[in-house]
C-alpha positions in Angstrom: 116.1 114.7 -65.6 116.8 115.6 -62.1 114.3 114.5 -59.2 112.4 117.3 -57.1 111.4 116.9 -54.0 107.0 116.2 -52.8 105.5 119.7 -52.3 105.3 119.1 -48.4 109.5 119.4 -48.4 108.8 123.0 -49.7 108.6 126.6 -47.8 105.9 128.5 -49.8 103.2 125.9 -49.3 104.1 125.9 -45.6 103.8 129.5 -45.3 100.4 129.5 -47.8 98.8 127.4 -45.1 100.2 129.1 -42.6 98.7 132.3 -43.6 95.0 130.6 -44.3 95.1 129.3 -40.6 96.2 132.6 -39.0 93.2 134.1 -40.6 91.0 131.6 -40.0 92.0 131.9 -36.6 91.8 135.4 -36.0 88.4 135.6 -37.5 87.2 132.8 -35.4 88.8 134.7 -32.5 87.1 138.0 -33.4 83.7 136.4 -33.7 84.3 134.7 -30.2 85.0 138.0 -28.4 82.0 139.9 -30.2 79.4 137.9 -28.9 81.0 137.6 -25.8 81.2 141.1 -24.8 77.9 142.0 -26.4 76.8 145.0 -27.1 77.8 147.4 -24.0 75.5 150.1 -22.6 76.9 153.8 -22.9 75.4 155.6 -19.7 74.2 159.0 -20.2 76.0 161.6 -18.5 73.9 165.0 -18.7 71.1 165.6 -16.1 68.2 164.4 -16.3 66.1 167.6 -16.7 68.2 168.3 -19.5 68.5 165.0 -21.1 66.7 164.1 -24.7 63.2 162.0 -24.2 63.3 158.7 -25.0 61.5 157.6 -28.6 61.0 154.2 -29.5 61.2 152.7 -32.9 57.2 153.6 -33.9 57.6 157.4 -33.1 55.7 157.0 -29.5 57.4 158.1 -26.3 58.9 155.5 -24.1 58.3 156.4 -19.9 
């Protein structure tokens, strides 16, 4: 019977791990710059005369 070798001598665990640390990364990495930037403001770039009125969330005008 021949003797194999402790998992941590092998490539495809290696690379398993690997893989589940790169994603964990690049998630962790995503959520990081998310709530860093925020959420950015979009100026509006049409006149005001002919801009659309503001409304808030209840229907009602907002000055």
């Amino acid at each position: 019977m021949s003797k194999s070798s402790p998992w941590y001598r092998h490539f495809w665990p290696w690379f398993i791990v690997i893989l589940m640390v790169v994603s964990v990364g690049a998630s962790l990495a995503t959520v990081v710059i998310a709530y860093g930037l925020g959420d950015l403001e979009i100026p509006d770039a049409r006149p005001a005369a002919t801009a659309a009125p503001r409304v808030s969330a209840s229907g009602s005008a907002v000055p």
